[in-house]
MDTraj code that builds the backbone (N, CA, C; nanometers):
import mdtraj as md
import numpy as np

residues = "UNK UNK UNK UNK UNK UNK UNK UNK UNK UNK UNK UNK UNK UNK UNK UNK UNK UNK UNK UNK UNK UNK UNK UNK UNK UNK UNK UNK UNK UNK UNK UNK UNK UNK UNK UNK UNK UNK UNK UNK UNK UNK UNK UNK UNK UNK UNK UNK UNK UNK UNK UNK UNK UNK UNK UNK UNK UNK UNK UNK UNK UNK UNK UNK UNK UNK UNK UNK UNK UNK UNK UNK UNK UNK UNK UNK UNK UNK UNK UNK UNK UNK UNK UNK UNK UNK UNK UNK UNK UNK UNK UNK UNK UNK UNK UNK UNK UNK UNK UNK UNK UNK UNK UNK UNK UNK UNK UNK UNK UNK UNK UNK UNK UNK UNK UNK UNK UNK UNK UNK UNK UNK UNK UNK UNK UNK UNK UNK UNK UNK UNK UNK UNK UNK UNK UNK UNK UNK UNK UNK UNK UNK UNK UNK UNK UNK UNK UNK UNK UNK UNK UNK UNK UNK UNK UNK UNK UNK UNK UNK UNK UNK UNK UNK UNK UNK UNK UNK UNK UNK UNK UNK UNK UNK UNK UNK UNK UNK UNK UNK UNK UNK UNK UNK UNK UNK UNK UNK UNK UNK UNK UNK UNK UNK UNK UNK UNK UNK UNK UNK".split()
xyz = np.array([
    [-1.1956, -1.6963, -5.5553],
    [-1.0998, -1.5916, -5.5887],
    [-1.0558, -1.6081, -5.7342],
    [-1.0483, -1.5372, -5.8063],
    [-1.0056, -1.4849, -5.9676],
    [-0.9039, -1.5151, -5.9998],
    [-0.8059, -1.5166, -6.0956],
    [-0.6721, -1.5213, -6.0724],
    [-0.5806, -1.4279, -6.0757],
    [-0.6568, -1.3089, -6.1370],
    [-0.5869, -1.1260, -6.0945],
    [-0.6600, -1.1784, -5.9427],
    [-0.7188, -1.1500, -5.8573],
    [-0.7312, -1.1270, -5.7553],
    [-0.6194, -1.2303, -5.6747],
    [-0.6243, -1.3288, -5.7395],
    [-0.5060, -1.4171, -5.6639],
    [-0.3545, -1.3223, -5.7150],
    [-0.3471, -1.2901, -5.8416],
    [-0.2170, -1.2365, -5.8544],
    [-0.1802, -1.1231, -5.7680],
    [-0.3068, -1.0436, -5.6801],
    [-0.3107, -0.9443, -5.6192],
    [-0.2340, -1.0160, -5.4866],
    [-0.3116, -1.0287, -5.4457],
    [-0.2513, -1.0958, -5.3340],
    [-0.1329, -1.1375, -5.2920],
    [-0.1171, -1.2425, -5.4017],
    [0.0309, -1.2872, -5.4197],
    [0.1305, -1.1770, -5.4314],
    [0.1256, -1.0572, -5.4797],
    [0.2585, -0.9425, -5.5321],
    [0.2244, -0.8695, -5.3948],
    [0.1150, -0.8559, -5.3285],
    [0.1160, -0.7711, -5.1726],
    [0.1758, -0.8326, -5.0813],
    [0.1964, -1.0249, -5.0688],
    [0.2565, -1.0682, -4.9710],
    [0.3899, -1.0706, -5.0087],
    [0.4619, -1.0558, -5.1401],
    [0.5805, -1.0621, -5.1432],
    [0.6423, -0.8945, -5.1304],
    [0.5568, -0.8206, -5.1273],
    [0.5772, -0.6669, -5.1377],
    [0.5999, -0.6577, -4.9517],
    [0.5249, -0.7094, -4.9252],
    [0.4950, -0.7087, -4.7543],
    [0.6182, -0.7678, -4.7224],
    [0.6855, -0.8786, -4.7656],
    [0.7593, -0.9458, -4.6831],
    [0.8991, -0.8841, -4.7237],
    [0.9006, -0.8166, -4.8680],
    [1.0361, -0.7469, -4.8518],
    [1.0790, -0.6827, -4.7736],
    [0.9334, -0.5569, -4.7123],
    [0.9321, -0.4512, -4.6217],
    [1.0050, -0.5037, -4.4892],
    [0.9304, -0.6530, -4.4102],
    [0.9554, -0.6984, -4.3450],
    [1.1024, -0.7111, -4.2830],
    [1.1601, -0.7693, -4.4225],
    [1.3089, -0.8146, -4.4526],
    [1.4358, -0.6892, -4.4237],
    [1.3683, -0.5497, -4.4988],
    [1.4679, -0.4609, -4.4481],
    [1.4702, -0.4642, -4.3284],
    [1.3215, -0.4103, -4.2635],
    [1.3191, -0.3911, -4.1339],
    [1.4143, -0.4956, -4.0886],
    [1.4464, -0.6187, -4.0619],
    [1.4555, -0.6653, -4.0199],
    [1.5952, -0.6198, -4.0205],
    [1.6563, -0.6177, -4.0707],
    [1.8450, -0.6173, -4.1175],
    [1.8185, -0.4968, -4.0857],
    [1.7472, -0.3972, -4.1186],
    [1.8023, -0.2728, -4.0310],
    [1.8279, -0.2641, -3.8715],
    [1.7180, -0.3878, -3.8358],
    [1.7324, -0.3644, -3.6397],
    [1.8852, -0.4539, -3.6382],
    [1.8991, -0.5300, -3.7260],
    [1.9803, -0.6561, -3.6571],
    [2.1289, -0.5410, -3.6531],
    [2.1709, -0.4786, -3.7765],
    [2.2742, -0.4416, -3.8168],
    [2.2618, -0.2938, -3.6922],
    [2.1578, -0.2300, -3.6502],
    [2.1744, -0.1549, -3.5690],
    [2.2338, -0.2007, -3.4276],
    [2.1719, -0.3230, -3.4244],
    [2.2354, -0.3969, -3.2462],
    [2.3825, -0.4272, -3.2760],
    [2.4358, -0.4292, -3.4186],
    [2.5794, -0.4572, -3.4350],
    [2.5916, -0.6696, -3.4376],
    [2.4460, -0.7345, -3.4325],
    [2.4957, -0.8738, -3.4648],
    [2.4704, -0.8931, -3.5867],
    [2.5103, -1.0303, -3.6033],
    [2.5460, -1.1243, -3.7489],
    [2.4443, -1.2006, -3.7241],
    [2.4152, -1.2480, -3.8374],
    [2.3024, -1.3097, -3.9338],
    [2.3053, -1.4323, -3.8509],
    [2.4472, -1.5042, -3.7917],
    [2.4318, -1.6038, -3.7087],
    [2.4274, -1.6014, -3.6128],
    [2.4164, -1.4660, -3.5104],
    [2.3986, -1.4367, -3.3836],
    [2.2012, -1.4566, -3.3697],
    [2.1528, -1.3688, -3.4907],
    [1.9946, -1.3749, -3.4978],
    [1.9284, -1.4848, -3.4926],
    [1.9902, -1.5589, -3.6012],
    [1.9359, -1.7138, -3.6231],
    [1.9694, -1.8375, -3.4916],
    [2.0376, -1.7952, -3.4148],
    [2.0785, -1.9075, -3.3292],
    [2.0140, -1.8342, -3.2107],
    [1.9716, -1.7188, -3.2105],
    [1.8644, -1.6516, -3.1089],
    [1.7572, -1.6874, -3.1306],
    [1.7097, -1.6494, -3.2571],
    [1.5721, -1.7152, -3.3255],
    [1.5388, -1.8526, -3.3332],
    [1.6353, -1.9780, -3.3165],
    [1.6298, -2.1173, -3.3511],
    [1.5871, -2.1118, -3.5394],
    [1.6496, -2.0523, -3.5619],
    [1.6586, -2.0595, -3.7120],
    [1.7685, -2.0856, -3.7883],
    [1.8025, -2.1345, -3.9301],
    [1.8950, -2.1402, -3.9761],
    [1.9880, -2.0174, -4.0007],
    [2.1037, -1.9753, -4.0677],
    [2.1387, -1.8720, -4.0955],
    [2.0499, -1.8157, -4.2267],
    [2.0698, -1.9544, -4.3371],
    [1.9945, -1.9528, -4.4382],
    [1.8685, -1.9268, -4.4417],
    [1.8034, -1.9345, -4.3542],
    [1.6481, -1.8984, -4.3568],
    [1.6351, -1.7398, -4.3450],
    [1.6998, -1.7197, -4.2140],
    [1.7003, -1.5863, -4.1584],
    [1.7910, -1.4633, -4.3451],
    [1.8815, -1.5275, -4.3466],
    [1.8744, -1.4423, -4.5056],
    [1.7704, -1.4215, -4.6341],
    [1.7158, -1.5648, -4.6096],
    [1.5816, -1.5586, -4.6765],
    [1.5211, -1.4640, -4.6737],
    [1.4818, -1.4509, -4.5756],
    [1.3785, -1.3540, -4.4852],
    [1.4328, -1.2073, -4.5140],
    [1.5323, -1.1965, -4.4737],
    [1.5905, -1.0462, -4.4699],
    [1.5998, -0.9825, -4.6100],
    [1.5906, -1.0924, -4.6919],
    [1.6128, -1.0523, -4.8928],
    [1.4850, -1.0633, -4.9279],
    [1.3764, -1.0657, -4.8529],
    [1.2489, -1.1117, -4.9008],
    [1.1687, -1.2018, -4.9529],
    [1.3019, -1.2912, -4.9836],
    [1.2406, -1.4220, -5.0253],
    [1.1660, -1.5550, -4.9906],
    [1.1522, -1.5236, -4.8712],
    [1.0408, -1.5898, -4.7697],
    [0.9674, -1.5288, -4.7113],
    [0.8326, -1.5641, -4.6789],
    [0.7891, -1.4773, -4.6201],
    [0.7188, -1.5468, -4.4596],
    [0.8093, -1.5230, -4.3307],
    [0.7995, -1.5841, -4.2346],
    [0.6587, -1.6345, -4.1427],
    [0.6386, -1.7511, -4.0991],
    [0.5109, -1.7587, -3.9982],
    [0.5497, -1.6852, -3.8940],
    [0.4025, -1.5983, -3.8364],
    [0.3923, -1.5447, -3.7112],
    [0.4762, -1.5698, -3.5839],
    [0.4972, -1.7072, -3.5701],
    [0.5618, -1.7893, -3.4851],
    [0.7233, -1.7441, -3.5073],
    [0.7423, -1.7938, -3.6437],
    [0.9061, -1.7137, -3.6138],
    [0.9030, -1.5832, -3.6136],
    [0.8343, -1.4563, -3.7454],
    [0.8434, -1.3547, -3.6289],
    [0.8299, -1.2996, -3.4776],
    [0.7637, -1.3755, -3.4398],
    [0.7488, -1.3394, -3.2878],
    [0.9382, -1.3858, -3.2658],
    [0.9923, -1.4847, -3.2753],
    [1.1330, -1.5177, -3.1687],
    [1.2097, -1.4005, -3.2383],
    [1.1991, -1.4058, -3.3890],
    [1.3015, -1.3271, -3.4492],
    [1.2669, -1.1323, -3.3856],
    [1.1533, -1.0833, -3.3297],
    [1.1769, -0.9913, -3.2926],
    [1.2023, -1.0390, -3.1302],
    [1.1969, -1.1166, -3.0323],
    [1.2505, -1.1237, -2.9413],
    [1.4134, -1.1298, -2.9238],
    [1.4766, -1.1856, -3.0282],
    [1.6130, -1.1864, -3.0622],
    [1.6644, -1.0701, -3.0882],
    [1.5612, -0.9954, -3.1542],
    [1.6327, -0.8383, -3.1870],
    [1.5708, -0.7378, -3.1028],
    [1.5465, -0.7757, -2.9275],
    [1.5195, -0.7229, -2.8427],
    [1.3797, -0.5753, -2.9070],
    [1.2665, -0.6441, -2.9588],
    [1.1604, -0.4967, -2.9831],
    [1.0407, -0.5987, -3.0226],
    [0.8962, -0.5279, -2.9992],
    [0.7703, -0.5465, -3.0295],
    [0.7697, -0.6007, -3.1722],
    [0.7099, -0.7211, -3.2158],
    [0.6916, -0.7558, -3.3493],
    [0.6119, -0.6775, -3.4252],
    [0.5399, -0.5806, -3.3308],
    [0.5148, -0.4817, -3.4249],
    [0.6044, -0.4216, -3.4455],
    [0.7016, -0.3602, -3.4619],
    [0.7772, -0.2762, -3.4611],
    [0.8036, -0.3021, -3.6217],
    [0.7972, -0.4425, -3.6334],
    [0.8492, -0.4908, -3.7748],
    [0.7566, -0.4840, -3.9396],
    [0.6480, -0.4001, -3.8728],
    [0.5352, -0.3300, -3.9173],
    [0.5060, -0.1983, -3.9054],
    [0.4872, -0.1163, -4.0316],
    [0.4687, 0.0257, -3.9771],
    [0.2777, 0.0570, -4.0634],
    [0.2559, 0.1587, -4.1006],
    [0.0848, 0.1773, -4.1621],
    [0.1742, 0.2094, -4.2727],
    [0.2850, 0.1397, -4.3598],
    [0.2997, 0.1797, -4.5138],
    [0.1978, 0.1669, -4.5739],
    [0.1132, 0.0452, -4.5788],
    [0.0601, -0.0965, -4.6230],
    [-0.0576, -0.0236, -4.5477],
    [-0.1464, 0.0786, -4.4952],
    [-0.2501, 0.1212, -4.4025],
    [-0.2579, 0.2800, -4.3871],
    [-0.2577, 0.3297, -4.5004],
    [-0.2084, 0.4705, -4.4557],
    [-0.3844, 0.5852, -4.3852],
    [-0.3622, 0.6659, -4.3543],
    [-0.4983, 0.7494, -4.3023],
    [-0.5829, 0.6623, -4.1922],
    [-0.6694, 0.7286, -4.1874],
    [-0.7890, 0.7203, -4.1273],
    [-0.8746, 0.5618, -4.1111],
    [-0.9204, 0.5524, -4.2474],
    [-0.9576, 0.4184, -4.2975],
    [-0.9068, 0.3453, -4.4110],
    [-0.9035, 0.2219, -4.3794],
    [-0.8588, 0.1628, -4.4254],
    [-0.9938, 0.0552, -4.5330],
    [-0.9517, 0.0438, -4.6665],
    [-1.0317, -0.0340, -4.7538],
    [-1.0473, -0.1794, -4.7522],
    [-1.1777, -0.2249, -4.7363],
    [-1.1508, -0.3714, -4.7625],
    [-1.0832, -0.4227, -4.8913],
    [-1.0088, -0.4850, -4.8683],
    [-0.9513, -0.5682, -4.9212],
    [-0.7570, -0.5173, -4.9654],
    [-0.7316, -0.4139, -4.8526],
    [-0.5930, -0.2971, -4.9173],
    [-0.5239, -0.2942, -4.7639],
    [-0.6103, -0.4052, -4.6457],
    [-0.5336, -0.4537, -4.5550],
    [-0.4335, -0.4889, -4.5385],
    [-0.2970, -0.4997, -4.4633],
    [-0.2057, -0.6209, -4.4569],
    [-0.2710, -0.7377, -4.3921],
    [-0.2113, -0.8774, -4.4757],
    [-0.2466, -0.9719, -4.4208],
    [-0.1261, -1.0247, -4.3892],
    [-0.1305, -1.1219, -4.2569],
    [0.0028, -1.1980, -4.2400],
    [-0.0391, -1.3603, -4.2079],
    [0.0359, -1.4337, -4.3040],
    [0.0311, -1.5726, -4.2992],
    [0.1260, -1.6587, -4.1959],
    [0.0486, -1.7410, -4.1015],
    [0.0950, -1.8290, -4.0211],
    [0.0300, -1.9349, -4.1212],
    [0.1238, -2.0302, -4.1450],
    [0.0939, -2.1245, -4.2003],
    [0.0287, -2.0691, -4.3472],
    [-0.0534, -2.1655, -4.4554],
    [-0.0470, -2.1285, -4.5625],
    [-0.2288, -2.1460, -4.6289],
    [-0.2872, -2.0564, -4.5787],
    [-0.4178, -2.0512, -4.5968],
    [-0.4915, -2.0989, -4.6902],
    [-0.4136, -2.0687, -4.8015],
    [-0.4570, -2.0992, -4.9580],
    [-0.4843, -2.2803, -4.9721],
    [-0.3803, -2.3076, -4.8766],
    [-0.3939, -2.4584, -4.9824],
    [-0.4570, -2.5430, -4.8159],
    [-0.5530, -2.4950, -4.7122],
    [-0.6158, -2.5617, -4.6385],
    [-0.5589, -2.5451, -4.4956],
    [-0.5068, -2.5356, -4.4630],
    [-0.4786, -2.5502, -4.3217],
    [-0.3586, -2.3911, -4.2749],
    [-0.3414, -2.3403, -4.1688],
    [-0.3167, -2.2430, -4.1251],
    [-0.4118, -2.1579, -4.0980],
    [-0.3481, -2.0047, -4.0565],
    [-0.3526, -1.8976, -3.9895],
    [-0.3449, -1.7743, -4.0798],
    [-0.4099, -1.6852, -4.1397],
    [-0.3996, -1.5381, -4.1297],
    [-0.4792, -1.4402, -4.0656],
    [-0.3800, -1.3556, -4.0483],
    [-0.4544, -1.2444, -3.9846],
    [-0.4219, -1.1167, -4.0580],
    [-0.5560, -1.0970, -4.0882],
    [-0.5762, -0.9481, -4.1399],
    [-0.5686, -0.8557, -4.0637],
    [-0.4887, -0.7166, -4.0717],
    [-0.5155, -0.6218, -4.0004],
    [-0.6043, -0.4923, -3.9855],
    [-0.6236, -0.5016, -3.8764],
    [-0.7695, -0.3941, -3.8588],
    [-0.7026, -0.2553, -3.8344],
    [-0.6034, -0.2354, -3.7934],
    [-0.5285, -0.1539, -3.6953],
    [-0.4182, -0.1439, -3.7560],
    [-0.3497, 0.0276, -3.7587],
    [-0.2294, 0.0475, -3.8309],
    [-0.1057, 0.0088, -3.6909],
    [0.0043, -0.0659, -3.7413],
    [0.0912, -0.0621, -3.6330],
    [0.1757, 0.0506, -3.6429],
    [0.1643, 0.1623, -3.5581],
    [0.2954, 0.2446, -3.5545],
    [0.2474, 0.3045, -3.4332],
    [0.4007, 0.3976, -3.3968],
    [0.4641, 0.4635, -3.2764],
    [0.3256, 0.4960, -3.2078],
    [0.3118, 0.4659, -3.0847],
    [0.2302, 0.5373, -3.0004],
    [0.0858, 0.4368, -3.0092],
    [0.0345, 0.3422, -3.0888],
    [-0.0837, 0.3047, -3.0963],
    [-0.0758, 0.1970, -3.0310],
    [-0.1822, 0.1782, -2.8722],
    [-0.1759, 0.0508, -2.7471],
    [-0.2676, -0.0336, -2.8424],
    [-0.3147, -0.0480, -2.9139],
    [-0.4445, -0.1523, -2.9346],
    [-0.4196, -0.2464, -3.0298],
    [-0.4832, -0.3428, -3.0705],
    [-0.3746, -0.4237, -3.1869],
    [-0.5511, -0.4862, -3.1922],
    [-0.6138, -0.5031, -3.3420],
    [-0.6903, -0.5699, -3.3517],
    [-0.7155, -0.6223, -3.5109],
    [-0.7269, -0.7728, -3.5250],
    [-0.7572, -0.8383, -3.6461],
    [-0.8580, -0.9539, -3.6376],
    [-0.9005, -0.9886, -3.7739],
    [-0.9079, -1.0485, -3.8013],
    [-0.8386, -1.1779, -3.8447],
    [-0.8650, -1.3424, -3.7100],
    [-0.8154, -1.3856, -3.7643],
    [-0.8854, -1.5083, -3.8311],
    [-0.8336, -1.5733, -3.9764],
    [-0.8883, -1.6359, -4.0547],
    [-0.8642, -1.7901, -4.0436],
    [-0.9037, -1.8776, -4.0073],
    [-0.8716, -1.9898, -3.9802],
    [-0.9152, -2.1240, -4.1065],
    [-0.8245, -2.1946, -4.1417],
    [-0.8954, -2.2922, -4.2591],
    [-0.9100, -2.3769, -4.1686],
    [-0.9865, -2.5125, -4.2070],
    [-1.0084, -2.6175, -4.1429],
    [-0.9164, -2.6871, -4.1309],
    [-0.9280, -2.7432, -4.0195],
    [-0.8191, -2.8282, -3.9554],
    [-0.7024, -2.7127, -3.9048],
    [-0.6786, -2.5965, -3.9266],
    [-0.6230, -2.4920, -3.8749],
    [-0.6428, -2.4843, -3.7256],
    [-0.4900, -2.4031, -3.6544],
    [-0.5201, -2.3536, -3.5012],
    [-0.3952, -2.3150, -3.4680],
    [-0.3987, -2.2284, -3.3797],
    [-0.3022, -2.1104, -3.3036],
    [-0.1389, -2.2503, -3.2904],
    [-0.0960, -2.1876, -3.2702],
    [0.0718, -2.2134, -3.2696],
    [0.1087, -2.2826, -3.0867],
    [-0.0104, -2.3725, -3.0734],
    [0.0186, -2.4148, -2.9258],
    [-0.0537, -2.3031, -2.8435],
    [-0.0315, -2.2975, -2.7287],
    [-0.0985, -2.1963, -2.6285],
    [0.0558, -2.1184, -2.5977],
    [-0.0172, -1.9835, -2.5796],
    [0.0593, -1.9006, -2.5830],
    [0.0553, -1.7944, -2.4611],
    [0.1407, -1.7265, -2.4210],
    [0.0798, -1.6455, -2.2791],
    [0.1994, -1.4777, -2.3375],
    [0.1484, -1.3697, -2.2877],
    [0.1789, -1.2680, -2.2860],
    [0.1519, -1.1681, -2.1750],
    [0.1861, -1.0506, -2.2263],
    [0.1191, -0.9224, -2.1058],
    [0.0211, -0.8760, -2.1970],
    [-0.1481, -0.8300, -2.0827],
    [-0.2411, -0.7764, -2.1535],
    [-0.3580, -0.8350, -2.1535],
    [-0.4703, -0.8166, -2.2018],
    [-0.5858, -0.8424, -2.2036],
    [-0.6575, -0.8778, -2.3256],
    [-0.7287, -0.9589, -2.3645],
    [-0.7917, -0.9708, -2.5005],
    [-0.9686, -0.9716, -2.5562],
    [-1.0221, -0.9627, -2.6192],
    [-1.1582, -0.9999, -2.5952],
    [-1.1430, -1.0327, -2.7953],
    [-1.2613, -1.1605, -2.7982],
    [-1.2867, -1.1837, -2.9975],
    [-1.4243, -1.1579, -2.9658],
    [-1.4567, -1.2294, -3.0766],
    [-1.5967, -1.2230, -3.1438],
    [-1.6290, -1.3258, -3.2788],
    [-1.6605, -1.4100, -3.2625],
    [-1.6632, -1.5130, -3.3417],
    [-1.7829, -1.4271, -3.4677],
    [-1.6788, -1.4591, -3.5729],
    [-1.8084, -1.3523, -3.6657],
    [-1.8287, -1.4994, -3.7907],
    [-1.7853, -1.5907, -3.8277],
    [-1.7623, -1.7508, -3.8806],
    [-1.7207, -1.8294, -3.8791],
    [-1.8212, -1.9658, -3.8408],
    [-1.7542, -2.1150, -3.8135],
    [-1.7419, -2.1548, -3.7570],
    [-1.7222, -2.2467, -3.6717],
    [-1.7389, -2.3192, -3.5316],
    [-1.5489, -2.3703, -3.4791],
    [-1.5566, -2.2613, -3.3722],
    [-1.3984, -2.3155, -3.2797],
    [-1.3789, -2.3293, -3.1693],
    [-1.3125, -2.4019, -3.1434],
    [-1.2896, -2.4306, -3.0244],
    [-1.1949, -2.3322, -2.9552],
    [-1.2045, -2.2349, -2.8250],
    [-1.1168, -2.1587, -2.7494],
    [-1.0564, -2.2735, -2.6460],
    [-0.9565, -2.2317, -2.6160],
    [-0.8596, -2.2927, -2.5321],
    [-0.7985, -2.1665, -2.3940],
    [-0.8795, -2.1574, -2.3067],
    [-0.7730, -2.0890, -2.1883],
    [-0.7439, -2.1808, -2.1033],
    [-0.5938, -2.1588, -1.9952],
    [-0.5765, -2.2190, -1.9497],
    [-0.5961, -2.3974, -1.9757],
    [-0.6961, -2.4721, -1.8504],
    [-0.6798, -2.6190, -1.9407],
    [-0.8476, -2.6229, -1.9761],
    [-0.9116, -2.5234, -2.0064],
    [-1.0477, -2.5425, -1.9973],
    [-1.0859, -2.4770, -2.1564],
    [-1.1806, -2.5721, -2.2289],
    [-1.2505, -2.5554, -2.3808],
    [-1.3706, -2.5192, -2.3854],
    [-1.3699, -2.4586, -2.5074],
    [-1.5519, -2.3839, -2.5291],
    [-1.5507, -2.4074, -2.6913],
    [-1.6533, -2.4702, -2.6844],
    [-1.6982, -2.4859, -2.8288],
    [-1.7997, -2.2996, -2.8588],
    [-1.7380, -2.2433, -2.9502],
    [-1.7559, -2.1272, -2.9690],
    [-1.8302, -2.1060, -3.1297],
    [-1.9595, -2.0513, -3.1602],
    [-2.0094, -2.0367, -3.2910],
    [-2.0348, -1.8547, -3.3200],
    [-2.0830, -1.8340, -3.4280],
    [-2.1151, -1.6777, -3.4797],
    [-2.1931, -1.6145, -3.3549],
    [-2.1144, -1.4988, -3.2910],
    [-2.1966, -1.4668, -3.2135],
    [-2.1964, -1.4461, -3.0705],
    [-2.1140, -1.5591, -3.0869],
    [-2.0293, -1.5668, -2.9420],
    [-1.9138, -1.4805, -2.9107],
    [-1.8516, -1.4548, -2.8083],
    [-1.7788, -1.3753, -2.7818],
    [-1.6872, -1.4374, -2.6372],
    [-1.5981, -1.3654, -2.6581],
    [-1.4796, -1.3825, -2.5000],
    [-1.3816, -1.2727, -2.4583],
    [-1.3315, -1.3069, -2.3382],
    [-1.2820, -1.1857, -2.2958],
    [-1.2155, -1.2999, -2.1625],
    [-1.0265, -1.2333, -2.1668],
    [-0.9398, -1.3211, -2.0582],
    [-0.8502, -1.2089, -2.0871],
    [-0.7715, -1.3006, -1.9474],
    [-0.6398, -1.1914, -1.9479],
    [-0.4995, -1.2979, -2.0761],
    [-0.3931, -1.1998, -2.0932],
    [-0.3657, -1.2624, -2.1981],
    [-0.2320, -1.3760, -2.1395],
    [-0.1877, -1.3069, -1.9824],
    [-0.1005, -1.3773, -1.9055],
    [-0.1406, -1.5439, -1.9322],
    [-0.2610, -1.5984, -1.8984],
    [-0.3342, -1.7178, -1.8989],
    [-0.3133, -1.7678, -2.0367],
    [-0.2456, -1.8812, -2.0354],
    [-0.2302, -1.9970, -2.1960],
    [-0.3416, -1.9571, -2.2562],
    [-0.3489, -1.9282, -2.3596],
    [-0.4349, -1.9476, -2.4597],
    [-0.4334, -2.0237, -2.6268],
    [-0.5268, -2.0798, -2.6636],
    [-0.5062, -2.0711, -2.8160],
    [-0.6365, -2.1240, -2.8980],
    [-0.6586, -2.1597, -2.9759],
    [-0.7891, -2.1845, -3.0516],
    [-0.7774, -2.3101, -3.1766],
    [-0.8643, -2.3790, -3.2111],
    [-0.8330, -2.4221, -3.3823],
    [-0.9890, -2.4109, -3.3696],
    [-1.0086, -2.4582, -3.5200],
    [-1.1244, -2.4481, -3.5979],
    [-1.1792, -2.6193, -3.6320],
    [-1.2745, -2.5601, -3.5530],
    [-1.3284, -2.7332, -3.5397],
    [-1.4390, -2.7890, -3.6788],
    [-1.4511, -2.7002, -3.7524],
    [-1.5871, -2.6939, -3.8658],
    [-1.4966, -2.7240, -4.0141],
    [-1.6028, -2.8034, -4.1500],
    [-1.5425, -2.8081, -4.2246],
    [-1.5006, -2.6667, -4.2967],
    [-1.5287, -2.5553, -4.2580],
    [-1.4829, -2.4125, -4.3473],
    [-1.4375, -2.3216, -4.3099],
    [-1.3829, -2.2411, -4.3646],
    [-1.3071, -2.1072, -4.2922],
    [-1.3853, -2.0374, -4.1614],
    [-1.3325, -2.0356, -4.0830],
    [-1.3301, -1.9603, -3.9343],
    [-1.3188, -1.8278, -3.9634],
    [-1.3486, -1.7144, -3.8982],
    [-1.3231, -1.5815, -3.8635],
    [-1.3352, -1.5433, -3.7514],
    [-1.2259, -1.4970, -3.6973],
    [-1.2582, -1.4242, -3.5343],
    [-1.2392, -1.2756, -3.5503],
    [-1.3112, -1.1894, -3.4860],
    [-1.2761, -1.0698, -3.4729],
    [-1.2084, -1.0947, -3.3488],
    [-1.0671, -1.0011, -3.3222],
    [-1.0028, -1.0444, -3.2184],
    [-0.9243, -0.9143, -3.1743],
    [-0.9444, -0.8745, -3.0361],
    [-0.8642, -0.7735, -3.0336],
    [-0.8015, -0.7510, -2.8640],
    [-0.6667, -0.7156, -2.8744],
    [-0.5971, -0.7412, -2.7699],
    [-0.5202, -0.5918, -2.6972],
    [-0.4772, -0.5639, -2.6245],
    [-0.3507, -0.4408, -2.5668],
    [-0.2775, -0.4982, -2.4742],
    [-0.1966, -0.4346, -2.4907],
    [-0.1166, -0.3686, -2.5788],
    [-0.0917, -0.4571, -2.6832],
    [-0.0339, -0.4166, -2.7867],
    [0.0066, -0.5200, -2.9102],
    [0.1097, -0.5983, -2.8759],
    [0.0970, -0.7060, -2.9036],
    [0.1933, -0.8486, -2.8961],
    [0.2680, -0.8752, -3.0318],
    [0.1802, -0.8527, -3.1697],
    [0.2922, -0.8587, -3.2573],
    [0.2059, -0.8115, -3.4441],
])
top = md.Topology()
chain = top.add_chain()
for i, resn in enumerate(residues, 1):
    res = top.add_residue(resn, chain, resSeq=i)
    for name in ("N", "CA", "C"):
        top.add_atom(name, md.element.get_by_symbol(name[0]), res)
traj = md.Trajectory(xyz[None], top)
C-alpha cells in the first residue's frame, strides 16, 4: 500500500467513525440516557464511550455489538449506505470496519459487500484476517450463515468441533450454534461470508 493510499484509508476510517459517533448520541439522547447509563450497559468507560461519540476512536466490532445492545437496536442500525450509495458499489469505496488493528498484524476487518439500511435481511462481507488473527471468542446469534474461503488457511470453529479450511472451501451452519474462526497461515486470510438476517 502507497502512502496516499494509506492516507486514503486512514481519513475514510476516521470519516466513518465520526458518522458512527453521531449515530450513536443520537440513539442514546433519543432513549433519554447519559453517557454513564451507556457505558456501564456497554462495560465501557464513560471516557471511552465519549471518545467514540466525538469520533475520536474508532470502536472494535465487539464493543459495537454491546454498545448497540445497550441502546436497545441492530448494530446495523449504526450504519446506513452513506459510505455505499446505488446499485454497485466500487472496489476499494467500501466501508471497512476494524476489529482489532489490521495494519500492524493481528486483528479483524470486514469489508462491506452489502449496503446496511431500512428493509435489507442479508448482511454479507468480506472478512480479512492477519496472522495470528481470529473472531472475538465464539459467538451465537439468530440466523443462518454460509463463507467461502477465497485466501489462506483457517481454522472454523462450530460448536466444539474444528476444520482446517483452505481457498475453496466453503460452509454453511445455523448461527444459534457457537461459532468463530482464526487464521492459522503466515498471511492474510479472506472469507467471503454471508449471514441473515444482519447481526451487525
Amino acid at each position: 500500500m502507497t502512502l496516499p493510499e494509506f492516507k486514503k484509508l486512514e481519513s475514510a476510517d476516521s470519516t466513518r467513525a465520526a458518522h458512527v459517533g453521531v449515530t450513536l448520541r443520537l440513539r442514546r439522547r433519543g432513549l433519554d440516557l447519559t453517557l454513564d447509563q451507556v457505558a456501564s450497559r456497554a462495560g465501557c468507560s464513560e471516557s471511552m464511550l465519549c471518545k467514540i461519540e466525538t469520533g475520536k476512536v474508532n470502536p472494535s466490532i465487539t464493543l459495537l455489538r454491546r454498545l448497540a445492545q445497550a441502546l436497545q437496536v441492530n448494530i446495523a442500525a449504526l450504519f446506513d449506505d452513506a459510505f455505499m450509495p446505488g446499485i454497485v458499489q466500487r472496489a476499494g469505496q467500501r466501508p471497512r470496519l476494524n476489529d482489532g488493528n489490521l495494519r500492524h498484524g493481528d486483528g479483524v476487518m470486514l469489508e462491506r459487500l452489502v449496503p446496511h439500511a431500512q428493509g435489507i435481511t442479508l448482511q454479507a462481507d468480506i472478512h480479512e484476517i492477519a496472522p495470528g488473527g481470529a473472531s472475538d471468542g465464539l459467538i451465537t446469534h439468530q440466523g443462518e450463515e454460509m463463507g467461502y474461503v477465497l485466501d489462506g488457511i483457517v481454522e472454523l470453529i462450530v460448536d466444539s468441533q474444528r476444520w482446517r479450511l483452505e481457498p475453496g472451501d466453503s460452509f454453511h451452519f445455523r448461527s444459534e450454534r457457537p461459532h468463530g474462526y482464526r487464521n492459522l497461515g503466515d498471511r492474510t486470510a479472506r472469507i467471503l461470508w454471508v449471514n441473515t438476517p444482519p447481526t451487525f
